[in-house]
C-alpha positions in Angstrom: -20.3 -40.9 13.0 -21.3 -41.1 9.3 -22.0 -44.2 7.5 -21.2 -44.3 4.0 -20.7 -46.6 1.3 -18.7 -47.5 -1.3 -20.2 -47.1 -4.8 -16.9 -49.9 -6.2 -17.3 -52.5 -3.8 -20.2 -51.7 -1.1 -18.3 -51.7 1.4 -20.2 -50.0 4.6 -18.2 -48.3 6.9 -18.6 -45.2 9.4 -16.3 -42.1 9.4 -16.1 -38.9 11.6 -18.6 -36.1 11.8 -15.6 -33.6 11.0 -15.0 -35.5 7.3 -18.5 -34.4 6.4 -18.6 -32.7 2.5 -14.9 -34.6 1.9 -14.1 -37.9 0.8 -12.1 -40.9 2.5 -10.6 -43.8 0.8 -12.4 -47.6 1.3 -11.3 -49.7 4.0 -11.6 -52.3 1.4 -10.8 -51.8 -1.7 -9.0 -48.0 -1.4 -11.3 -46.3 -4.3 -12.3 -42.7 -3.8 -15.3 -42.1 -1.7 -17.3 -39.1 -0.8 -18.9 -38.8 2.4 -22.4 -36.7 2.5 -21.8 -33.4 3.0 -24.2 -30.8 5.6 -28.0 -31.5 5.1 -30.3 -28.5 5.0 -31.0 -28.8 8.1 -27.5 -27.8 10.0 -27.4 -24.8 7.5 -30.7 -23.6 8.4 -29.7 -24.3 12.1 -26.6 -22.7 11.6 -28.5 -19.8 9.5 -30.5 -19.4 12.3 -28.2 -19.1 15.1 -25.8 -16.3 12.8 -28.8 -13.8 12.7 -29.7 -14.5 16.4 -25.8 -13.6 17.3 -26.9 -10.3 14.7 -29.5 -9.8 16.7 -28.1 -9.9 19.8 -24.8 -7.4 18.4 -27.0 -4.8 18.0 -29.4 -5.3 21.2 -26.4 -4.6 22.7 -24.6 -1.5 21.3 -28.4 0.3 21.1 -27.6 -0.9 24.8 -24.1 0.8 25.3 -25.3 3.8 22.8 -28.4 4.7 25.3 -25.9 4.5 28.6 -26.6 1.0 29.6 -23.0 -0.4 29.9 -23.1 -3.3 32.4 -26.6 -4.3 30.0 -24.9 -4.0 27.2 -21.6 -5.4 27.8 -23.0 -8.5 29.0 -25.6 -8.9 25.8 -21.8 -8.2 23.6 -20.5 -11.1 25.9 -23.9 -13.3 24.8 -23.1 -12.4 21.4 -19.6 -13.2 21.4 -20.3 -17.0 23.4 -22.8 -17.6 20.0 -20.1 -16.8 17.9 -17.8 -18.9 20.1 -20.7 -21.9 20.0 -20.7 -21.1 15.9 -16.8 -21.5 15.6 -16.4 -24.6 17.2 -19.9 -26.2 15.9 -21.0 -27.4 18.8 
């Protein structure tokens, strides 16, 4: 959850992770209010994990290209559960 606060009234009140970067309306007095939106460090993070999916992509079709199959298709498989993990934002 995300606490925010209204910049009319002052209201404090806490909305869901998923409304990060939007905006919600006051539980109190129904004015406009924009909840923080991803902080540097969940982009980093997520920056992070995208070239170590990269990474991993081309581990393994150097893999499948040298004749490693099974090797390879289960380092694709690693990729693609990143991806999934990436998706989802989990």
């Amino acid at each position: 959850m995300i606490n925010v606060q209204c910049p009319v009234c002052g209201a404090e009140f806490e909305v869901k992770n998923s409304l990060k970067g939007g905006s919600v309306n006051c539980r109190e007095c129904r004015e406009l209010v924009e909840v923080p939106g991803s902080d540097a460090y969940d982009t980093l993070f997520k920056t992070g994990i995208g070239l170590a999916a990269a990474f991993v992509v081309a581990t393994g079709c150097v893999l499948l290209f040298n004749g490693n199959v099974g090797v390879g298709l289960t380092v694709l498989g690693l990729a693609a559960f990143i991806g999934l993990v990436l998706f989802l934002g989990l």
